[in-house]
KEZA-329892 format. One record per residue: residue number from 1; x, y, z of N, C-alpha, C in turn; residue in one letter. Coordinates in steps of 0.2 Angstrom, whole numbers, plus 5000, padded with zeros to 4 digits. Layout:
BEGIN
 seq n.east n.north n.up ca.east ca.north ca.up c.east c.north c.up type
 NUM      X       Y    Z       X        Y     Z      X       Y    Z    A
...
***
This chain:
BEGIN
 seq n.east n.north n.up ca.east ca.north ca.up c.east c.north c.up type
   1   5672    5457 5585    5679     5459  5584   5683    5452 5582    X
   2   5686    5452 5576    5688     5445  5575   5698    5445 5577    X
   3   5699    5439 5578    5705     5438  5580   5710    5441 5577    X
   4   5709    5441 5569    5715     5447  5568   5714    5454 5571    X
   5   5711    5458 5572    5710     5464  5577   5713    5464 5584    X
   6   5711    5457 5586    5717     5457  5594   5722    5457 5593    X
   7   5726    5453 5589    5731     5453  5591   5736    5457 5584    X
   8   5735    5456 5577    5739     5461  5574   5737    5467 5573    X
   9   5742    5470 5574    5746     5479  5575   5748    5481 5569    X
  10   5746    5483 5564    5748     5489  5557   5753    5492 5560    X
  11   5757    5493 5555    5763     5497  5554   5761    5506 5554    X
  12   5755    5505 5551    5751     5512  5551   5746    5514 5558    X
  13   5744    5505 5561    5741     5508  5566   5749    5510 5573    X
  14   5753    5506 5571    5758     5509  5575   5760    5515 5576    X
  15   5763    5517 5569    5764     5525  5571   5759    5530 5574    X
  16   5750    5527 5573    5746     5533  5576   5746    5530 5582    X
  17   5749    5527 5586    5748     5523  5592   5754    5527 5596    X
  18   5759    5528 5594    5767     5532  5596   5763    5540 5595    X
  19   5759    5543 5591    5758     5548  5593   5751    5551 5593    X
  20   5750    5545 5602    5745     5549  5605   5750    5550 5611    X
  21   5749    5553 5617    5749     5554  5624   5748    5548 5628    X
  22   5753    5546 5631    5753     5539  5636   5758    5541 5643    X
  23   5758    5538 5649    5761     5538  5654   5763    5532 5656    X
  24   5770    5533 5659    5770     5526  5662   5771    5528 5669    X
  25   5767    5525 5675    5767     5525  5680   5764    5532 5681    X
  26   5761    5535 5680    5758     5540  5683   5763    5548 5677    X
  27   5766    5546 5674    5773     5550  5673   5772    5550 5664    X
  28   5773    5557 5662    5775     5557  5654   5778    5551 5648    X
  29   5775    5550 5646    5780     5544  5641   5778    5543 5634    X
  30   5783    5539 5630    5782     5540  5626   5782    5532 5621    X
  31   5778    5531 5616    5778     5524  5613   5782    5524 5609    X
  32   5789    5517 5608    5795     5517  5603   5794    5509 5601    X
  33   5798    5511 5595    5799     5501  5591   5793    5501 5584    X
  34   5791    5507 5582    5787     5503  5576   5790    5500 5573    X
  35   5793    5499 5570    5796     5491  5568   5798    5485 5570    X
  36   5797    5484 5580    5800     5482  5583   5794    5474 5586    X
  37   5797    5469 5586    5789     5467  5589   5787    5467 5596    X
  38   5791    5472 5598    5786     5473  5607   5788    5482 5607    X
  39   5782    5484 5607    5784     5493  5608   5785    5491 5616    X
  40   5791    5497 5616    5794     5500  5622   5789    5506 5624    X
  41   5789    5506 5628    5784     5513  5633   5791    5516 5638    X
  42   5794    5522 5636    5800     5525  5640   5796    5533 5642    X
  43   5797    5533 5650    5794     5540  5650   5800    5545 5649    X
  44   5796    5550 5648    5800     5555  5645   5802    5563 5648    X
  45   5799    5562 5654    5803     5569  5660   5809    5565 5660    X
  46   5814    5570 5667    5820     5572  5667   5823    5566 5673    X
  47   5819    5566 5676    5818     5559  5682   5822    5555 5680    X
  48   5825    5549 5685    5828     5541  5680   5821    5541 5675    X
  49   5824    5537 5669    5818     5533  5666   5816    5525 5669    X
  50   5811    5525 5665    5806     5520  5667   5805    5517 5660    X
  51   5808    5510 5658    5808     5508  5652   5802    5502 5653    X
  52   5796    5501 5649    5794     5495  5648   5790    5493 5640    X
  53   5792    5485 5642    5790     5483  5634   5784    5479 5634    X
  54   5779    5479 5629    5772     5476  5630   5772    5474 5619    X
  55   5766    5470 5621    5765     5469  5614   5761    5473 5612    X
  56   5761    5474 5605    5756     5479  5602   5751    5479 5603    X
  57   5746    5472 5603    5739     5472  5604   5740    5475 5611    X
  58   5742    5474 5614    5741     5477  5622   5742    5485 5622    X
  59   5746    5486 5619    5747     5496  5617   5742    5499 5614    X
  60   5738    5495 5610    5734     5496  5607   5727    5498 5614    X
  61   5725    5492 5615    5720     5493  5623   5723    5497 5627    X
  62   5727    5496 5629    5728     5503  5635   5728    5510 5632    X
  63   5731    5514 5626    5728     5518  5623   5720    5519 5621    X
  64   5718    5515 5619    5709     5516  5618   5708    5515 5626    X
  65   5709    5513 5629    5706     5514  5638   5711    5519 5641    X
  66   5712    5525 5641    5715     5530  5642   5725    5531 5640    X
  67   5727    5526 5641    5733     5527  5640   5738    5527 5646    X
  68   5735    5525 5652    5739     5524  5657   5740    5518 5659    X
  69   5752    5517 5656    5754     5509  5657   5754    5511 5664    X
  70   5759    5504 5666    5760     5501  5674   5764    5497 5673    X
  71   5768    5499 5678    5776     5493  5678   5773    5488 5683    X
***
């Protein structure tokens, strides 16, 4: 894996990264900011929200490794 694959995030792999299925804390959520340089992870039931920002490369891994963030 070379170090461009860690750390830079396509504009193209962003959008297929917002729509897979993710959860933050245990709870439905949803990946936002493709044009942004840290996607938000905001869950998405009715509950207060749960807002958190991460870097792409990191959304990137936690999606390939199930999809479940942590505040």
């Amino acid at each position: 894996m070379s170090i461009a694959r860690t750390t830079y995030v396509s504009t193209a792999e962003r959008e297929a990264l917002m729509a897979r299925p993710v959860t933050l804390n245990g709870r439905p959520a949803a990946i936002l900011g493709r044009l942004a340089p840290f996607a938000m992870i905001r869950t998405t039931d009715k509950a207060p929200a749960y807002i958190g920002e991460w870097a792409w490369a990191t959304v990137r891994h936690v999606v390939e490794n199930g999809g479940a963030f942590r505040l």
